[in-house]
C-alpha positions as CSV (number, residue, x, y, z in Angstrom):
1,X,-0.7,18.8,1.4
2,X,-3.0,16.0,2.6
3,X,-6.2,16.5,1.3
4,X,-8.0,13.0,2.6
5,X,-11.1,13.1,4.6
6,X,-10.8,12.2,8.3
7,X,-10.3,8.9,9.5
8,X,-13.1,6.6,10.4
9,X,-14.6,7.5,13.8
10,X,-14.0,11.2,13.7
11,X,-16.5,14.2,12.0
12,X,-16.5,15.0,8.9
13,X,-16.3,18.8,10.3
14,X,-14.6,19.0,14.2
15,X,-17.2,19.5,16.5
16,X,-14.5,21.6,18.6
17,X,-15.1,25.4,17.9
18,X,-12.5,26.9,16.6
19,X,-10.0,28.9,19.5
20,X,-10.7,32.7,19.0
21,X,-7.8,33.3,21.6
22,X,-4.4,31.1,22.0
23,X,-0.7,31.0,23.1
24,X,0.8,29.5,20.1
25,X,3.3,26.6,20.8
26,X,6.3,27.7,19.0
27,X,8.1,30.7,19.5
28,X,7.6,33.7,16.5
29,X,4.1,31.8,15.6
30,X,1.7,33.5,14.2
31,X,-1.4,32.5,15.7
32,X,-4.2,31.6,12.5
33,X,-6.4,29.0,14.2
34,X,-8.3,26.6,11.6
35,X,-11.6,25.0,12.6
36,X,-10.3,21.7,11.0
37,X,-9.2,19.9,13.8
38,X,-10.5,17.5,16.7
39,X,-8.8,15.3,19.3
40,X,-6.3,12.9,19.5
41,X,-7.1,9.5,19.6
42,X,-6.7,6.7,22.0
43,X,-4.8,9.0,24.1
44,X,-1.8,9.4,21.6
45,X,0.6,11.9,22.1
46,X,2.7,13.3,18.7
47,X,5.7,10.9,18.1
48,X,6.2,11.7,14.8
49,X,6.6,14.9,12.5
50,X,5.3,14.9,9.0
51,X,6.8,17.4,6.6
52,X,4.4,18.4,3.5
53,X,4.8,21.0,0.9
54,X,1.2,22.8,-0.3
55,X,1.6,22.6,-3.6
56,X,-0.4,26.0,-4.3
57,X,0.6,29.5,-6.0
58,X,1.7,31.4,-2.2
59,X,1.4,30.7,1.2
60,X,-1.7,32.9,0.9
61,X,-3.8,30.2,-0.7
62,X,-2.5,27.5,1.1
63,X,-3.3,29.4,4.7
64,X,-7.3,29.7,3.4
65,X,-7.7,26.5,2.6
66,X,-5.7,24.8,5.3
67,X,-8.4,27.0,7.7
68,X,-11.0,26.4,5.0
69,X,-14.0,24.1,6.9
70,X,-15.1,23.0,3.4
71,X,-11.9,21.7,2.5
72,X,-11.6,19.7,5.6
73,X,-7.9,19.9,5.9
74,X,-5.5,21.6,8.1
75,X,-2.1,21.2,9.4
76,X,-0.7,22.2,12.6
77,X,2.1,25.0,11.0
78,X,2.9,26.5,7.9
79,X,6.1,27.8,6.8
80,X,6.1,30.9,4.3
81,X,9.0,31.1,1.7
82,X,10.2,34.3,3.8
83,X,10.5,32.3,6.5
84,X,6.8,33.7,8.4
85,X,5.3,31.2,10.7
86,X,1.8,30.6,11.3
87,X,0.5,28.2,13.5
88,X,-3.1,26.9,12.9
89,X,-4.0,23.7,15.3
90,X,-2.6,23.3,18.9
91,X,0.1,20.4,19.0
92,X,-1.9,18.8,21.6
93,X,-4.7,19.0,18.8
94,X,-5.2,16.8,16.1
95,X,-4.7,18.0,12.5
96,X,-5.9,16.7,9.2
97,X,-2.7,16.7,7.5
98,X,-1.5,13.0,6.9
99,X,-4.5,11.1,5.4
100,X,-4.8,7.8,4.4
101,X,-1.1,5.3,5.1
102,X,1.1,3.7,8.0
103,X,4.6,4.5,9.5
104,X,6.7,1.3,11.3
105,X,3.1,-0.3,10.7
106,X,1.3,1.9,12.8
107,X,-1.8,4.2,11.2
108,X,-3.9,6.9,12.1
109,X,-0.6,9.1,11.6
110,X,-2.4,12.1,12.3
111,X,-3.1,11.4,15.6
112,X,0.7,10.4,16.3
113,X,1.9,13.5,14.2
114,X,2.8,17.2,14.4
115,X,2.2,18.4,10.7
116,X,4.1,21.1,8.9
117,X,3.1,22.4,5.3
118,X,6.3,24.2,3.3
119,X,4.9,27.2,0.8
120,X,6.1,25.5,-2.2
121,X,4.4,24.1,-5.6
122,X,6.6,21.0,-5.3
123,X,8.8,22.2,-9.0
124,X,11.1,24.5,-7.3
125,X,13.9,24.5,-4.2
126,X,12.9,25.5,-1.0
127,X,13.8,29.0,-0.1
128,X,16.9,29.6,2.3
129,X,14.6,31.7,4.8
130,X,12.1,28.9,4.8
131,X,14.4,26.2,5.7
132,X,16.1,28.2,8.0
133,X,12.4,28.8,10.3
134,X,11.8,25.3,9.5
135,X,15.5,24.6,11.0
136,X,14.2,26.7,14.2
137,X,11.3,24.8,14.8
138,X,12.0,21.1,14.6
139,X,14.1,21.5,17.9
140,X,11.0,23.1,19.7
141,X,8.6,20.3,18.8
142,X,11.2,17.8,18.9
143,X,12.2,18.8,22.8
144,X,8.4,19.1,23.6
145,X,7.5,15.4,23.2
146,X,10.4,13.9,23.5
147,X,10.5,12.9,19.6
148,X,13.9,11.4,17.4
149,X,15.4,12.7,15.0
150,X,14.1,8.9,12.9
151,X,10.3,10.2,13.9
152,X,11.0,13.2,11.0
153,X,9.4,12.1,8.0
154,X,8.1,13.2,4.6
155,X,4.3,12.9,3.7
156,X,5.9,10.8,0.7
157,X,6.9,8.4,3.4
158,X,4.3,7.6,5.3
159,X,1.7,7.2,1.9
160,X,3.9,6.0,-0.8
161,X,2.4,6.1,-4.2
162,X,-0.4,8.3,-3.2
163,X,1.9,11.2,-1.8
164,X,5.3,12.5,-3.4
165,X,6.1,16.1,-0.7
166,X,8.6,17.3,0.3
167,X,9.9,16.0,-3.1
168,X,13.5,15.5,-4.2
169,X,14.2,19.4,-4.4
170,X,13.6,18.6,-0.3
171,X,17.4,19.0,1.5
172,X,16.8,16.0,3.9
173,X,21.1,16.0,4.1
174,X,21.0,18.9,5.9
175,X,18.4,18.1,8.5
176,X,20.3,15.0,9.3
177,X,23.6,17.0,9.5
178,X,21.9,18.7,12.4
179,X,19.9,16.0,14.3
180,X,16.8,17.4,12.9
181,X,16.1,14.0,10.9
182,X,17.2,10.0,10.4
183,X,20.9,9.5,9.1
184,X,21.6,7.2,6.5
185,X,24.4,5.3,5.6
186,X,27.2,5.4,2.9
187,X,29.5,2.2,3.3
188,X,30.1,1.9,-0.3
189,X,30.7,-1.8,0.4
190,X,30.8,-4.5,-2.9
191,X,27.8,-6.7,-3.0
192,X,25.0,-7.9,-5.2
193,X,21.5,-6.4,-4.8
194,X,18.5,-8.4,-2.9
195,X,15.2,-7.2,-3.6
196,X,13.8,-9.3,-0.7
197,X,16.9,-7.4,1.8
198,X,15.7,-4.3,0.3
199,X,12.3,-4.6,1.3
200,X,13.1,-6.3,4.3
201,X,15.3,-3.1,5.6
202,X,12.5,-0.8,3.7
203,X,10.2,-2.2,6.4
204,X,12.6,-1.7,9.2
205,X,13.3,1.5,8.9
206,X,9.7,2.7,8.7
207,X,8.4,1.9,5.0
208,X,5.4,-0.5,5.9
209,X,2.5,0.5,3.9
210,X,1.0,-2.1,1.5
211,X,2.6,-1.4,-2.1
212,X,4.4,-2.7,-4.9
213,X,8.1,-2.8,-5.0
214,X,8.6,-0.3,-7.3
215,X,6.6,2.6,-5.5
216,X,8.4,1.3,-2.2
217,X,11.5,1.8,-4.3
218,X,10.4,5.8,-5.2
219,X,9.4,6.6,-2.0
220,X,12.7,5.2,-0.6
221,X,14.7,7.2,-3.3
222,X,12.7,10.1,-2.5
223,X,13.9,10.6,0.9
224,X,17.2,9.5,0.4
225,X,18.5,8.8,-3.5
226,X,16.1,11.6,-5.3
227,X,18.9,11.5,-8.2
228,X,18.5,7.4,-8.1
229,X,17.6,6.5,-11.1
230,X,16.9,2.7,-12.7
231,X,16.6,-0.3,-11.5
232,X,17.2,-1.5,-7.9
233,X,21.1,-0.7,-7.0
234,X,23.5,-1.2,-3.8
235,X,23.1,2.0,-2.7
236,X,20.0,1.5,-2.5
237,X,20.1,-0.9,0.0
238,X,23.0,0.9,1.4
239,X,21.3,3.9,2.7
240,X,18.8,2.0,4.6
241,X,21.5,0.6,6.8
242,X,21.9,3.4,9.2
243,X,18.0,4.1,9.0
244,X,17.5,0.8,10.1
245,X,20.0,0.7,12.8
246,X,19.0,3.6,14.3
247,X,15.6,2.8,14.7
């Protein structure tokens, strides 16, 4: 869950009152409005979709303080491990999901993001009802703003080091299987291992904040090797390829 302030230039608390009275975006939403939200900046439109998990005991908590205006975070939807879904900020809104970090070197990721928060503490899988609703949205927000599969992305992603959700319990495979997120690739061709290709792909494909090459190694393995383990290996690099190509 992203629990960093705003970004400069907007309140500390949204000035916007909360809506008392809304048709909720996605269909089977549960509509739970949270004063934490505000507009869009620079006349940005969602491009990308940032999946988080709350890391809280029940989807209970997490819906209080995600509509909690002392916590001064909020996401757009949250997914309960039954599969209920409750929708909290208009997608034409601005949530305070993403925080602090950059994606294909752009910032301000909540502005340029639809955020989604999974009821899970982050040590255990995801349940099958969940994914499923999670499976049922994607295609709705996706279609609305014209967003690729590639703009699908883990919190973990876009703040490396700082962030770890969806986790490695996180089925990415089976999002890409349908569209629903960036492929990877699996060539299995013979090579030795670049560190300066690795980060050079890393970067194309979307890894552009400012770390060290070991946290842009985690992050990379979390969305795509979670069972890598070790030093920097082919596969690696490998699974970048298609990532890269396709963005």
């Amino acid at each position: 869950m992203g629990m960093a302030t705003p970004a400069p230039g907007i309140p500390r608390r949204s000035a916007v009152p909360s809506r008392t009275e809304a048709t909720v975006d996605a269909a089977g939403a549960i509509w739970h409005p949270s004063p934490n939200f505000g507009p869009r900046r620079d006349g940005l439109t969602p491009s990308l979709v940032v999946i988080h998990y709350t890391a809280m005991e029940g989807a209970a908590s997490a819906l209080e303080r995600l509509c909690d205006p002392v916590a001064e975070v909020s996401a757009h939807y949250l997914i309960g491990q039954d599969g209920t879904l409750w929708q909290m900020v208009r997608e034409t809104d601005r949530a305070w999901h993403a925080g602090a970090g950059e994606w294909h070197g752009q910032g301000d990721i909540n502005s340029r993001s639809v955020g989604i928060e999974l009821d899970n503490r982050g040590d255990h899988p995801f349940a099958e009802a969940q994914i499923a609703a999670l499976e049922r949205l994607l295609p709705q927000i996706l279609s609305r703003w014209g967003i690729a599969p590639q703009g699908v992305i883990g919190h973990s992603d876009m703040a490396p080091g700082r962030k770890f959700d969806p986790g490695p319990r996180f089925d990415w495979q089976r999002l890409e299987r349908q569209n629903l997120a960036g492929g990877r690739a699996f060539s299995g061709a013979p090579g030795g291992v670049s560190t300066d290709e690795f980060v050079r792909l890393a970067c194309d494909a979307g890894f552009t904040s400012d770390v060290d090459e070991d946290t842009l190694l985690a992050a990379v393995r979390l969305r795509y090797r979670p069972w890598g383990q070790g030093a920097l290996c082919s596969e690696d690099v490998d699974v970048l390829r298609a990532a890269t190509l396709n963005n």
